[in-house]
py3Dmol code that shows the C-alpha trace and the ligand (Angstrom):
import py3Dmol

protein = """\
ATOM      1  CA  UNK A   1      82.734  90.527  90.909  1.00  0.00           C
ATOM      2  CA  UNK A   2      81.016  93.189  88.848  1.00  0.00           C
ATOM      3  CA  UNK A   3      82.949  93.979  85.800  1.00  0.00           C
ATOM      4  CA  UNK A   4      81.013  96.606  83.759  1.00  0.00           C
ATOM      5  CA  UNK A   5      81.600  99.628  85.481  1.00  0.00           C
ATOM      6  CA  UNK A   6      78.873 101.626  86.784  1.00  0.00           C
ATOM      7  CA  UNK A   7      76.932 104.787  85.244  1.00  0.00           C
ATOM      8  CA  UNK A   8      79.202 107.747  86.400  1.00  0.00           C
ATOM      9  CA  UNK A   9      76.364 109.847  88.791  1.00  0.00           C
ATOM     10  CA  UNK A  10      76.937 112.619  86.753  1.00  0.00           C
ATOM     11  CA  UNK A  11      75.315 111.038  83.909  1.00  0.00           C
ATOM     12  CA  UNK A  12      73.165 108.219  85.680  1.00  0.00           C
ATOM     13  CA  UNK A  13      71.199 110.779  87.763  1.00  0.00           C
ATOM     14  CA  UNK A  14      69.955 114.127  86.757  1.00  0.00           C
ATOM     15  CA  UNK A  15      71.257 116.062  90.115  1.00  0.00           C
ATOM     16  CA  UNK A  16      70.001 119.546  91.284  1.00  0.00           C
ATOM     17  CA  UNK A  17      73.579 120.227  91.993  1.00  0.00           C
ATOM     18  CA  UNK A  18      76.473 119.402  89.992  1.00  0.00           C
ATOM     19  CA  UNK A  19      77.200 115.881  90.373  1.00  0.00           C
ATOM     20  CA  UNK A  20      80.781 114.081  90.502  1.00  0.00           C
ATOM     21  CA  UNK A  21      83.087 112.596  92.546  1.00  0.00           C
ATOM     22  CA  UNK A  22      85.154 115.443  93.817  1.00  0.00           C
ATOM     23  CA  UNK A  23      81.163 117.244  95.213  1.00  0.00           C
ATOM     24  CA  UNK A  24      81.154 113.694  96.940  1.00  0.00           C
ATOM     25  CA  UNK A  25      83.721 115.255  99.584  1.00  0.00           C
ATOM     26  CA  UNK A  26      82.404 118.987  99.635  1.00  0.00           C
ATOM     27  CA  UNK A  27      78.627 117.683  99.876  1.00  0.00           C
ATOM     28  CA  UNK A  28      79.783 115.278 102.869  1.00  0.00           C
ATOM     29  CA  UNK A  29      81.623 117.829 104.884  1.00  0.00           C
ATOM     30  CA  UNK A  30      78.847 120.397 104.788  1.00  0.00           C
ATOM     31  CA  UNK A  31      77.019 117.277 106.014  1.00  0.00           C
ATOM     32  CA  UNK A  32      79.014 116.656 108.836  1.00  0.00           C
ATOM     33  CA  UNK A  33      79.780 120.271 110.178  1.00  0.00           C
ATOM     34  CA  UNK A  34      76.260 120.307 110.528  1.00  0.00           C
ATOM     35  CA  UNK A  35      75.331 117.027 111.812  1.00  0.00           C
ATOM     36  CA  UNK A  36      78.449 115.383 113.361  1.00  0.00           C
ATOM     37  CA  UNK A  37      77.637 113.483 116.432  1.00  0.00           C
ATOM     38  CA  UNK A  38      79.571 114.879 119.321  1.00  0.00           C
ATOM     39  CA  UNK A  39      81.409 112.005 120.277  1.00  0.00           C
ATOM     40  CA  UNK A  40      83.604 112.399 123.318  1.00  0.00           C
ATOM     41  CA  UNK A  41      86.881 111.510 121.128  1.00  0.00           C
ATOM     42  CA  UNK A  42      86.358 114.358 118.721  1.00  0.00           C
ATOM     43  CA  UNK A  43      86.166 117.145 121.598  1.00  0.00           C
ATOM     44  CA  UNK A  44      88.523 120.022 120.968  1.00  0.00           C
ATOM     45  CA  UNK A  45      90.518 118.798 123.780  1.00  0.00           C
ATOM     46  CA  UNK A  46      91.167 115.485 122.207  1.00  0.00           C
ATOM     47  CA  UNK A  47      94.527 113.972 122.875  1.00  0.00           C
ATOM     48  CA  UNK A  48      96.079 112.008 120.006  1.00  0.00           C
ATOM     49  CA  UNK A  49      95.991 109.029 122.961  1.00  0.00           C
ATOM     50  CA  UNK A  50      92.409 109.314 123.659  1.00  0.00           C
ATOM     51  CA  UNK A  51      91.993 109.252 119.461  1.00  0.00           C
ATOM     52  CA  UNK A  52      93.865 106.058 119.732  1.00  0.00           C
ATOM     53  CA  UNK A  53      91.940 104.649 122.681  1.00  0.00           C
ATOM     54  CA  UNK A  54      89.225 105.614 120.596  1.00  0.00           C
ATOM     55  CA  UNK A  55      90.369 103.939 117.647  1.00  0.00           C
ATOM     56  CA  UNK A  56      91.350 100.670 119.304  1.00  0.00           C
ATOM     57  CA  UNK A  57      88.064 100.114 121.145  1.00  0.00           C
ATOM     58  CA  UNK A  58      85.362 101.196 118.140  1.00  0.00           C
ATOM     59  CA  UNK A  59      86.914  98.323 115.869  1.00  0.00           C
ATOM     60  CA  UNK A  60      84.034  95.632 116.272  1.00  0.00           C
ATOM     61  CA  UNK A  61      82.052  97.393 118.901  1.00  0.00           C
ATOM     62  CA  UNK A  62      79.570 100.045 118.436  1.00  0.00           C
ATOM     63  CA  UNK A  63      80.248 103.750 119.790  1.00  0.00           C
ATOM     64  CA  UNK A  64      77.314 103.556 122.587  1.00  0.00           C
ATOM     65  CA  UNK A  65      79.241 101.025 124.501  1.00  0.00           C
ATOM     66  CA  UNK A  66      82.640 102.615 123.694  1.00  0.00           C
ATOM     67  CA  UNK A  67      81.761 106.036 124.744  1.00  0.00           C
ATOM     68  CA  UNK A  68      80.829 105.567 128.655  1.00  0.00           C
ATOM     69  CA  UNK A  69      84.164 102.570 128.934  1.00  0.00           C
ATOM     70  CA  UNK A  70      86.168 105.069 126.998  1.00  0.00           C
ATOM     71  CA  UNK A  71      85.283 108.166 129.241  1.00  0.00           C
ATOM     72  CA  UNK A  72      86.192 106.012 132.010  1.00  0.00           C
ATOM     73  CA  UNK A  73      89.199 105.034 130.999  1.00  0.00           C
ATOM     74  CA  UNK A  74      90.433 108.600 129.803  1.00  0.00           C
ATOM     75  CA  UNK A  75      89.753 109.582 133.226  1.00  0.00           C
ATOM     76  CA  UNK A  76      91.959 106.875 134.642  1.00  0.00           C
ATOM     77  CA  UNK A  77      94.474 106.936 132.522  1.00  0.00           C
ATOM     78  CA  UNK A  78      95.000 110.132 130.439  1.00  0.00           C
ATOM     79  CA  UNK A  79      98.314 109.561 129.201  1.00  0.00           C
ATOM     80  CA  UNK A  80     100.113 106.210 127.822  1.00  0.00           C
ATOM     81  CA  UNK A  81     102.638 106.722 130.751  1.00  0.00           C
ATOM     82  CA  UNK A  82      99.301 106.328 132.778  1.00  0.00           C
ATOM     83  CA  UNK A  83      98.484 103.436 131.453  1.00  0.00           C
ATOM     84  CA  UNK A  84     101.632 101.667 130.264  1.00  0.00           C
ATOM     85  CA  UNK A  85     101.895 101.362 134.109  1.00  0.00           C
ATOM     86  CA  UNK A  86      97.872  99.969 135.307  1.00  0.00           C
ATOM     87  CA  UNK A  87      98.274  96.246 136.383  1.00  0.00           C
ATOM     88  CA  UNK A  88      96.865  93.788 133.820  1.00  0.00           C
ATOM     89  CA  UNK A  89      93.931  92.768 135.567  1.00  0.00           C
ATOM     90  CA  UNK A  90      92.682  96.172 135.999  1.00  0.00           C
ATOM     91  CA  UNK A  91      92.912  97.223 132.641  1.00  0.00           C
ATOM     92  CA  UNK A  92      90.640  93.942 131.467  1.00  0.00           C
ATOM     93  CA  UNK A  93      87.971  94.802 133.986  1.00  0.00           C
ATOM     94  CA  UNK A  94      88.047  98.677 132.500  1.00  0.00           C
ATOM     95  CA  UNK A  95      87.958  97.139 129.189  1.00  0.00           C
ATOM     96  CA  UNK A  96      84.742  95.432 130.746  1.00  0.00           C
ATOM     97  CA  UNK A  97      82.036  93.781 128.127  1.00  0.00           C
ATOM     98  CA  UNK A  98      83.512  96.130 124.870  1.00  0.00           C
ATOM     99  CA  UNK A  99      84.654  92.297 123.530  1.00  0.00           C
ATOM    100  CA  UNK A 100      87.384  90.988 121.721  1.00  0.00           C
ATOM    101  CA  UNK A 101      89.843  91.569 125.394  1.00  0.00           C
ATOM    102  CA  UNK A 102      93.451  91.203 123.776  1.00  0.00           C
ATOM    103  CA  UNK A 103      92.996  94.512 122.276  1.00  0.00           C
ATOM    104  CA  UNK A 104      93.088  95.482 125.603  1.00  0.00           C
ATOM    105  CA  UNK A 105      96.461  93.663 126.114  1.00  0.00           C
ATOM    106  CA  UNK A 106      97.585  95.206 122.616  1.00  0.00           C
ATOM    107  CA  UNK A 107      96.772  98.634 123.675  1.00  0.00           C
ATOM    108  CA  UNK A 108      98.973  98.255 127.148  1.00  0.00           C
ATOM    109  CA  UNK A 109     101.689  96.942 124.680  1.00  0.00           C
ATOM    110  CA  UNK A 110     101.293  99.987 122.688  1.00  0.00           C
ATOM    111  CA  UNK A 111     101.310 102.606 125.482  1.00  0.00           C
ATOM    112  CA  UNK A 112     104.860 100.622 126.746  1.00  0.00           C
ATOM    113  CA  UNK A 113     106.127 100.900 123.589  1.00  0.00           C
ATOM    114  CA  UNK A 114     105.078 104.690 123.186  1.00  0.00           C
ATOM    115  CA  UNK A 115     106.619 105.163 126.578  1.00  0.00           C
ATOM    116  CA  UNK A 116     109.872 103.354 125.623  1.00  0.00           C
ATOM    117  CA  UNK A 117     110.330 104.439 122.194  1.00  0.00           C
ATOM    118  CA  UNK A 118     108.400 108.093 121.717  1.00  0.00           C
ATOM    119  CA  UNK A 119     108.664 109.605 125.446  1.00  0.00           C
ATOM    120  CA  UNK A 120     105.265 108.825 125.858  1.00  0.00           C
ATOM    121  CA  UNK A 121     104.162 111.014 123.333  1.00  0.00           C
ATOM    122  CA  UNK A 122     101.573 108.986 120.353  1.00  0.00           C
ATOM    123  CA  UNK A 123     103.643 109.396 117.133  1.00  0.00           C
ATOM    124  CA  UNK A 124     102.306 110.799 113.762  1.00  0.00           C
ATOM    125  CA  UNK A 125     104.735 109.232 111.141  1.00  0.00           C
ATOM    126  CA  UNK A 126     103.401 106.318 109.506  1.00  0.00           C
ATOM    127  CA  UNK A 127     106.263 104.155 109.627  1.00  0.00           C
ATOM    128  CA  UNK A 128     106.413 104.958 113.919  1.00  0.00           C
ATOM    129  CA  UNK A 129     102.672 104.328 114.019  1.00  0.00           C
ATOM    130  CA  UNK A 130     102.930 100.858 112.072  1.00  0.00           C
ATOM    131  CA  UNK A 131     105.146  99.983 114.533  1.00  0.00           C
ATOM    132  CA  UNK A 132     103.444  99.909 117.183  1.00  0.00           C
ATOM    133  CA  UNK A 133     101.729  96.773 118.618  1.00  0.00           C
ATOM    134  CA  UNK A 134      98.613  95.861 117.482  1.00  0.00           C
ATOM    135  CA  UNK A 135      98.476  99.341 115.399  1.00  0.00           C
ATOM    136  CA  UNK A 136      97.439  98.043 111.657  1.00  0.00           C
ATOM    137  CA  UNK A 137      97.245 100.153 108.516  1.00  0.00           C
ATOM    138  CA  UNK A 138      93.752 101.196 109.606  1.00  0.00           C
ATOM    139  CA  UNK A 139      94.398 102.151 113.177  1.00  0.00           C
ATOM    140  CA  UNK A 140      97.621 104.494 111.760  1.00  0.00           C
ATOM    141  CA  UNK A 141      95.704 106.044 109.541  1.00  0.00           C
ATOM    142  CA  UNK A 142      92.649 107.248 111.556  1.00  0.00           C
ATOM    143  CA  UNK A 143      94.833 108.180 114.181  1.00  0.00           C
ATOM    144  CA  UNK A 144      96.474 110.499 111.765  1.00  0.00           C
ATOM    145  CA  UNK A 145      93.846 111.829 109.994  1.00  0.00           C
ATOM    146  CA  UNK A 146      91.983 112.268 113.410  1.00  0.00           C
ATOM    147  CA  UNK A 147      94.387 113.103 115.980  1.00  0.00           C
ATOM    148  CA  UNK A 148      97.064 115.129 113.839  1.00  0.00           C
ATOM    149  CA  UNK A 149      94.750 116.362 111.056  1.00  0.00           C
ATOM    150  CA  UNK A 150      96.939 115.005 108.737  1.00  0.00           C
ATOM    151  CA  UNK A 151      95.979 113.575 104.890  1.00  0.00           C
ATOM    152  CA  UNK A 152      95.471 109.593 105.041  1.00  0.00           C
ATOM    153  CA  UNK A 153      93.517 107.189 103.451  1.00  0.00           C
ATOM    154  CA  UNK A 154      91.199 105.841 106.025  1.00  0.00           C
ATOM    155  CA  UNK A 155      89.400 102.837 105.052  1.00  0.00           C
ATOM    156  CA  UNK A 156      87.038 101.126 107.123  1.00  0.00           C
ATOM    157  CA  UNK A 157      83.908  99.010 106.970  1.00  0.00           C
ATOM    158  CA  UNK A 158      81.924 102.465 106.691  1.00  0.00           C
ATOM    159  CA  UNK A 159      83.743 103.903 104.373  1.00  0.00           C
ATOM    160  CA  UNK A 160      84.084 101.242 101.855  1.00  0.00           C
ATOM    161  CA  UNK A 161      80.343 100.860 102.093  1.00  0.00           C
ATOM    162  CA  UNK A 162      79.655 104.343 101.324  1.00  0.00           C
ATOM    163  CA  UNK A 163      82.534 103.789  98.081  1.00  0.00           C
ATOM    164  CA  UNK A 164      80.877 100.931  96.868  1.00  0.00           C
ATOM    165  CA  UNK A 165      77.290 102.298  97.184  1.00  0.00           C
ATOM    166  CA  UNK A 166      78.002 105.784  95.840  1.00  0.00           C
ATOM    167  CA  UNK A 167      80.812 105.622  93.486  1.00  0.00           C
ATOM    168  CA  UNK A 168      80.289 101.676  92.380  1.00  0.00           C
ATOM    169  CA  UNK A 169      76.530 101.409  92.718  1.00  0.00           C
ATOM    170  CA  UNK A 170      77.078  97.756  94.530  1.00  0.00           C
ATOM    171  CA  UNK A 171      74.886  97.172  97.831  1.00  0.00           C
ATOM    172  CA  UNK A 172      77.784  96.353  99.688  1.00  0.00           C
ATOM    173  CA  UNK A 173      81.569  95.863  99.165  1.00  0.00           C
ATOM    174  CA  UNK A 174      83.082  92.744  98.878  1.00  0.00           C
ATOM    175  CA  UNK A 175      83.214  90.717 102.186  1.00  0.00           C
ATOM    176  CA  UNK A 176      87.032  91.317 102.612  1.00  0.00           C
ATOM    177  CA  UNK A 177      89.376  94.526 101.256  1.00  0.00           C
ATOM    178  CA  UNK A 178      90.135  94.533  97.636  1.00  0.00           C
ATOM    179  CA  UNK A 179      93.330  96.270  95.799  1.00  0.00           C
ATOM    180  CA  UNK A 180      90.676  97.970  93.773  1.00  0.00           C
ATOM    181  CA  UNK A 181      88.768  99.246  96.585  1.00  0.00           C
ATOM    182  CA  UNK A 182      91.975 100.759  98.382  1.00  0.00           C
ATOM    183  CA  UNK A 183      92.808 102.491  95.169  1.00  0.00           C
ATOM    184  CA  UNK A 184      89.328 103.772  94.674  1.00  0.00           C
ATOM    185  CA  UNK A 185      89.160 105.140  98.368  1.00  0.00           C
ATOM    186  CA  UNK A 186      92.557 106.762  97.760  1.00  0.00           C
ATOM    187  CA  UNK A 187      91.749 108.486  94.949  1.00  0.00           C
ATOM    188  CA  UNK A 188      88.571 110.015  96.805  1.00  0.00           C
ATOM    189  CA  UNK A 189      90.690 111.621  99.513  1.00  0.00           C
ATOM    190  CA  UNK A 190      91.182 114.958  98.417  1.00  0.00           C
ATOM    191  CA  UNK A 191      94.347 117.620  98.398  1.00  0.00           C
ATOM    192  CA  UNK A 192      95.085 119.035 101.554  1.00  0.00           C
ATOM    193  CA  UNK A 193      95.370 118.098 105.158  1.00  0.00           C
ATOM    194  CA  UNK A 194      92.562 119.654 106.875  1.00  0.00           C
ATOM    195  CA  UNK A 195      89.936 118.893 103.671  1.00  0.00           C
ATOM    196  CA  UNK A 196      91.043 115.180 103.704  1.00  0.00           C
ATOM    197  CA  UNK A 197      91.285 114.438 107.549  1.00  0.00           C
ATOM    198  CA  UNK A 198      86.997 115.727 107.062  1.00  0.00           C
ATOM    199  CA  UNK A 199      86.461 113.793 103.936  1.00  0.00           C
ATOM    200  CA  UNK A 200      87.790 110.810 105.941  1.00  0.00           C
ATOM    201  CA  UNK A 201      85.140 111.780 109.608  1.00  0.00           C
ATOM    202  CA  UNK A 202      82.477 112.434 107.183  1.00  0.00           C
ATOM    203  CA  UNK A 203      82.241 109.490 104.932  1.00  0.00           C
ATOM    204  CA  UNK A 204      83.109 107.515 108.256  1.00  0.00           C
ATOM    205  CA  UNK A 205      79.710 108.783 109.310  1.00  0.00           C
ATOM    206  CA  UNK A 206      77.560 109.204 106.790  1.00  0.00           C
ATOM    207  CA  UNK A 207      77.994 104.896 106.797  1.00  0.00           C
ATOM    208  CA  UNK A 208      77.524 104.664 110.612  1.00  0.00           C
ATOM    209  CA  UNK A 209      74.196 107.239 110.732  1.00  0.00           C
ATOM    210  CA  UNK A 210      73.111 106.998 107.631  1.00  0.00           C
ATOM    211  CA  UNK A 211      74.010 104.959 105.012  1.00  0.00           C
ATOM    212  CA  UNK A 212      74.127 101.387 107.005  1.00  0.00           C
ATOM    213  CA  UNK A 213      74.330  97.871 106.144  1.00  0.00           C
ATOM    214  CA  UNK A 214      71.039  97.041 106.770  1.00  0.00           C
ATOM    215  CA  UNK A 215      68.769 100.311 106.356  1.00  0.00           C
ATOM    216  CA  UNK A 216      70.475 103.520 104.765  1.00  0.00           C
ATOM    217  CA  UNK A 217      67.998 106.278 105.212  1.00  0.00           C
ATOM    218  CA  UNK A 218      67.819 107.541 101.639  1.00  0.00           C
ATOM    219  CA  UNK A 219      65.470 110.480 102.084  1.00  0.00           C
ATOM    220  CA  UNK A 220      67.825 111.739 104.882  1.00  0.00           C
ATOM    221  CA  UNK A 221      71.198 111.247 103.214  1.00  0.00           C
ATOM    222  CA  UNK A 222      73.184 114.240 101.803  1.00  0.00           C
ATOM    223  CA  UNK A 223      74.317 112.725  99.025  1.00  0.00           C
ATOM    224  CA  UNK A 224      71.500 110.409  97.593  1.00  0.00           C
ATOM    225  CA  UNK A 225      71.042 112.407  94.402  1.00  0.00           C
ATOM    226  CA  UNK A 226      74.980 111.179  93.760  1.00  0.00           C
ATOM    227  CA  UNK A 227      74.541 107.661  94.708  1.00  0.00           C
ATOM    228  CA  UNK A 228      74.898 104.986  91.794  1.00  0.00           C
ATOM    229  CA  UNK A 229      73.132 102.231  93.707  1.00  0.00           C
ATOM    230  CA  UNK A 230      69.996 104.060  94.625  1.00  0.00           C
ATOM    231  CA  UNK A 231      69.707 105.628  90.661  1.00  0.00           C
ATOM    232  CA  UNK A 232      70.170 102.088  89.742  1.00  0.00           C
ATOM    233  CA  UNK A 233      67.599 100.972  91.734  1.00  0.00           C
ATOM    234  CA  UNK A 234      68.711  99.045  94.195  1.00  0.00           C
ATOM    235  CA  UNK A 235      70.114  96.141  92.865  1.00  0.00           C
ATOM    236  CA  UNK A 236      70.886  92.745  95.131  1.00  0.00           C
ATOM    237  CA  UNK A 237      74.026  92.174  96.595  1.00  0.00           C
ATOM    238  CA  UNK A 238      76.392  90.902  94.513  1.00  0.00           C
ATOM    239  CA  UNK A 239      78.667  89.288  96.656  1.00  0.00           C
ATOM    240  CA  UNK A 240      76.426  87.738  98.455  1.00  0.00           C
ATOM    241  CA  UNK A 241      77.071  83.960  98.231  1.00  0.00           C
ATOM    242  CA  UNK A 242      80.363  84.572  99.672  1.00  0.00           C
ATOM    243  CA  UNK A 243      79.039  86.672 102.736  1.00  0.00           C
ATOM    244  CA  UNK A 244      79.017  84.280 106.319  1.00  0.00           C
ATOM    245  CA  UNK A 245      77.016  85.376 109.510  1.00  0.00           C
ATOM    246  CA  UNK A 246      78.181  83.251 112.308  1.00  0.00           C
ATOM    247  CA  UNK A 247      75.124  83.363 115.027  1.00  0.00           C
ATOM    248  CA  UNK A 248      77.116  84.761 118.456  1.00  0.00           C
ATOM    249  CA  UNK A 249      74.750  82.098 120.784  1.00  0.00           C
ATOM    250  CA  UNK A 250      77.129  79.071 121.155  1.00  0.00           C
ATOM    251  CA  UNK A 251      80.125  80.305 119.409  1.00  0.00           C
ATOM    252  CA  UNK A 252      83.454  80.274 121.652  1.00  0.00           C
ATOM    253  CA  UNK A 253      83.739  84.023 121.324  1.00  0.00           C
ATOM    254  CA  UNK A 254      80.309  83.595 123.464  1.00  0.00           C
ATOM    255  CA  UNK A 255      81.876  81.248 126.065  1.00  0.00           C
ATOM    256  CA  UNK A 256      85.177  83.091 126.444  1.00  0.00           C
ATOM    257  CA  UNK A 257      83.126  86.218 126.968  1.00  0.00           C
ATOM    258  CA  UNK A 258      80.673  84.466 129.655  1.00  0.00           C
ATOM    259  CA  UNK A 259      84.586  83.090 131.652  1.00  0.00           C
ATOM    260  CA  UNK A 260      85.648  86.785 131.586  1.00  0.00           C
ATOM    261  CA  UNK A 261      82.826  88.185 132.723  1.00  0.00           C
ATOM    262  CA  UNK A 262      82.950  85.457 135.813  1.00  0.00           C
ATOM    263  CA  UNK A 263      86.291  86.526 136.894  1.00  0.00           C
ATOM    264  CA  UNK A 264      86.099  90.094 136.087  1.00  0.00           C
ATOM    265  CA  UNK A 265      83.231  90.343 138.680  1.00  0.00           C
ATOM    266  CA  UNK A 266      85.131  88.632 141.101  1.00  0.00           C
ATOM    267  CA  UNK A 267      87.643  90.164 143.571  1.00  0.00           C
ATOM    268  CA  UNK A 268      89.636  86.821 144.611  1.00  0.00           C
ATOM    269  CA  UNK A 269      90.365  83.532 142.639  1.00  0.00           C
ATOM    270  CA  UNK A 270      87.465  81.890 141.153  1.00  0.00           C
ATOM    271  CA  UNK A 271      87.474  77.786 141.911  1.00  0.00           C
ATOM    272  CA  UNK A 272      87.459  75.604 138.851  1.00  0.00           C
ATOM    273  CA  UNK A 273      84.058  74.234 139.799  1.00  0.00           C
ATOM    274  CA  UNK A 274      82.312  77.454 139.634  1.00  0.00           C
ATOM    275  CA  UNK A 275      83.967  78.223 136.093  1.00  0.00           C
ATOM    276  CA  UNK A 276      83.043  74.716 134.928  1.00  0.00           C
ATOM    277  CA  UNK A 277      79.691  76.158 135.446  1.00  0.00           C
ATOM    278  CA  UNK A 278      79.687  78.792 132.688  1.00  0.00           C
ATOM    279  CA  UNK A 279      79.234  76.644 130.394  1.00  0.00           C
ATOM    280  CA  UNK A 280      77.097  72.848 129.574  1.00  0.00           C
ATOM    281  CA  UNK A 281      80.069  71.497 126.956  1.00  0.00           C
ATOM    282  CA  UNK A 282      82.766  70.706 128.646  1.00  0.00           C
ATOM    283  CA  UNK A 283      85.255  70.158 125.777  1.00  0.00           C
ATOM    284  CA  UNK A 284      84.444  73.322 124.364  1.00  0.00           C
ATOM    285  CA  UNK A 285      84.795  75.388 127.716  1.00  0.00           C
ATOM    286  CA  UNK A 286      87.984  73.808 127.950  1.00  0.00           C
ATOM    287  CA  UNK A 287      89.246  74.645 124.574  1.00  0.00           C
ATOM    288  CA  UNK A 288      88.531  78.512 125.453  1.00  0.00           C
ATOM    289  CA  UNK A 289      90.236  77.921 128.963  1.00  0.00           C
ATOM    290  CA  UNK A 290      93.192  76.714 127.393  1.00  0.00           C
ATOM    291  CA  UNK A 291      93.155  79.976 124.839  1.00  0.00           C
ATOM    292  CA  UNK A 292      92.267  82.198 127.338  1.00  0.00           C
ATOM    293  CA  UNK A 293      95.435  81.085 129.128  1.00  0.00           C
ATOM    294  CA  UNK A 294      97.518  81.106 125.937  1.00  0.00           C
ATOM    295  CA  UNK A 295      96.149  84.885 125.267  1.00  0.00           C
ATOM    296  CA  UNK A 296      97.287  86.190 128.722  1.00  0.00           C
ATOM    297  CA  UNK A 297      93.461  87.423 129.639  1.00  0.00           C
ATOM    298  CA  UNK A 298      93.311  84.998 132.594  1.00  0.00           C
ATOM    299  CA  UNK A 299      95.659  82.409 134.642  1.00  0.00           C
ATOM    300  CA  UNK A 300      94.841  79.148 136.534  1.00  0.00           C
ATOM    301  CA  UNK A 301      96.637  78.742 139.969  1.00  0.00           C
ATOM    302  CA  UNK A 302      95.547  75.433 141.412  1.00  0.00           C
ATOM    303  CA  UNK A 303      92.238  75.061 141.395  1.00  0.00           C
ATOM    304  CA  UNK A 304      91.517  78.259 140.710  1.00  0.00           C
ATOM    305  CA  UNK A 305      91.123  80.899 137.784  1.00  0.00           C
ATOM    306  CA  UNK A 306      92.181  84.842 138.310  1.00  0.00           C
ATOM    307  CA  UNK A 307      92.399  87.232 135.972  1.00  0.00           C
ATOM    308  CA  UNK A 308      96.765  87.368 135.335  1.00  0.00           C
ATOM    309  CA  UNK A 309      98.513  89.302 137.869  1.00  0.00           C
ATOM    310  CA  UNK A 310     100.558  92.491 136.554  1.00  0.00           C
ATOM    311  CA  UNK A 311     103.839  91.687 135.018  1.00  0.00           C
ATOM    312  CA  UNK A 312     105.263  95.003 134.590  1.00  0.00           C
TER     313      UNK A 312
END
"""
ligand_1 = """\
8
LIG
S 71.345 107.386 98.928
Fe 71.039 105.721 100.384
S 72.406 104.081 99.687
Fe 73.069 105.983 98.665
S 74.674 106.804 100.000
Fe 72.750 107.751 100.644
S 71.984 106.421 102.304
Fe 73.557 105.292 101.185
"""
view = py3Dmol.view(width=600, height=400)
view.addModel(protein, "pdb")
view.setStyle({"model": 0}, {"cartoon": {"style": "trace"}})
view.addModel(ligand_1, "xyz")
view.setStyle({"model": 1}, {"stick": {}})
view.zoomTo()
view.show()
């Protein structure tokens, strides 16, 4: 935990522009009218569903393999009436290799429950947002700031990076959301609908093009000459005892992924025998076939797996 607070840029770093938090914004969104990448999801045509869709299938996956899946899918099913009514297994062989497969499930559940409760129209409260399935503080958020152009405090992975680089000159935030970060990122959003939904795209991207976790591009960065960590030099990652990379190779998320790939490629039931041949530890494949199961992402009939059959 850092407790001396860091040098505020204006002081720490003798800028060729003024320097402070509130040119943090303004400098950012010059940035990214210029620069922004132009991500199908941000078209003018955007629909606040296809900023959801968005939303949903970019946690945990990067946007090259959620742009050609989510094009796809837009195309298939432009509406959440569309979708609420796709049968099950469809909608997890869409969802294809973007990972992590109940947010597929989630999403379904969400376009039912848009159907049910909005008239299939995505809503913009927060409250109506929260309560959708699997729509979390983050997801409501973007989807505001991005589909409605409405002020929120978006806070993701990128975005706190950028926060604690900048504004707390620390390599990288802390490995799970603080109070104090939250209030730090809310306090940067600034007045305004329309200047806070692009203070909320622009930090988002300065972190995903430029400022990364594992080499920000200093010289190129549009802010650099208000970032504490780089006038400090650099310094180590604080929290880094505390950080945990789990190698993918032999995890289960690895074996459950190599099952659904098996029966999304197939177009009848798969036999057991085959399955058991995903994977050389037996009690572990059949720990993930028994979550898969629970999850709802496939179903065993006999001697055979399937991906579930629609139960709308
Ligand atoms: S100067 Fe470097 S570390 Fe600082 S915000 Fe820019 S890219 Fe990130």
């Amino acid at each position: 935990m850092t407790s001396t607070p860091p040098p505020h840029p204006a002081i720490a770093i003798a800028a060729p522009e003024p320097a402070g938090p509130t040119d943090l914004p303004e400098a950012l969104g010059r940035w990214f009218e210029e620069t922004a990448r132009p991500l199908p999801w941000r078209s003018p045509d955007r629909t606040p569903w296809g900023v959801l869709v968005s939303e949903v299938m970019s946690q945990q996956t990067p946007v090259a393999r959620v742009a050609p899946i989510w094009l796809d899918w837009m195309d298939r099913w432009p509406t959440p009436t569309d979708f609420a009514q796709a049968p099950t297994a469809e909608v997890l062989r869409a969802w294809g290799s973007l990972g992590y497969p109940r947010r597929a499930l989630r999403l379904q559940e969400c376009a039912r429950a848009i159907v049910e409760l909005h008239d299939g129209e995505v809503p913009a409260s927060t409250a109506e947002l929260l309560a959708l399935p699997g729509i979390g503080t983050y997801t409501a958020a973007a989807v505001q700031a991005f589909a409605f152009g409405h002020r929120s405090v978006v806070v993701d992975t990128n975005i706190r990076r950028v926060l604690a680089r900048v504004v707390g000159g620390e390599a990288l935030p802390p490995t799970s959301l603080t109070a104090a970060e939250m209030s730090r990122a809310a306090a940067f959003v600034p007045a305004g609908d329309a200047p806070a939904a692009l203070w909320a795209a622009s930090s988002m991207e300065l972190g995903a093009v430029v400022c990364t976790a594992r080499a920000p591009r200093c010289d190129d960065c549009p802010v650099a000459s208000l970032c504490a960590w780089r006038a400090a030099g650099y310094p180590a990652d604080a929290h880094a005892a505390r950080r945990r990379t789990q190698a993918w190779a032999g995890t289960d998320r690895q074996v459950r992924g190599k099952v659904m790939g098996a029966l999304r490629a197939a177009h009848s039931p798969v036999p057991a025998a085959v399955i058991d041949a995903v994977w050389p530890d037996a009690t572990q494949l059949e720990r993930c076939l028994t979550g898969l199961v629970a999850d709802g992402l496939i179903a065993r009939t006999g001697q055979h797996y399937h991906l579930p059959v629609d139960l709308a």
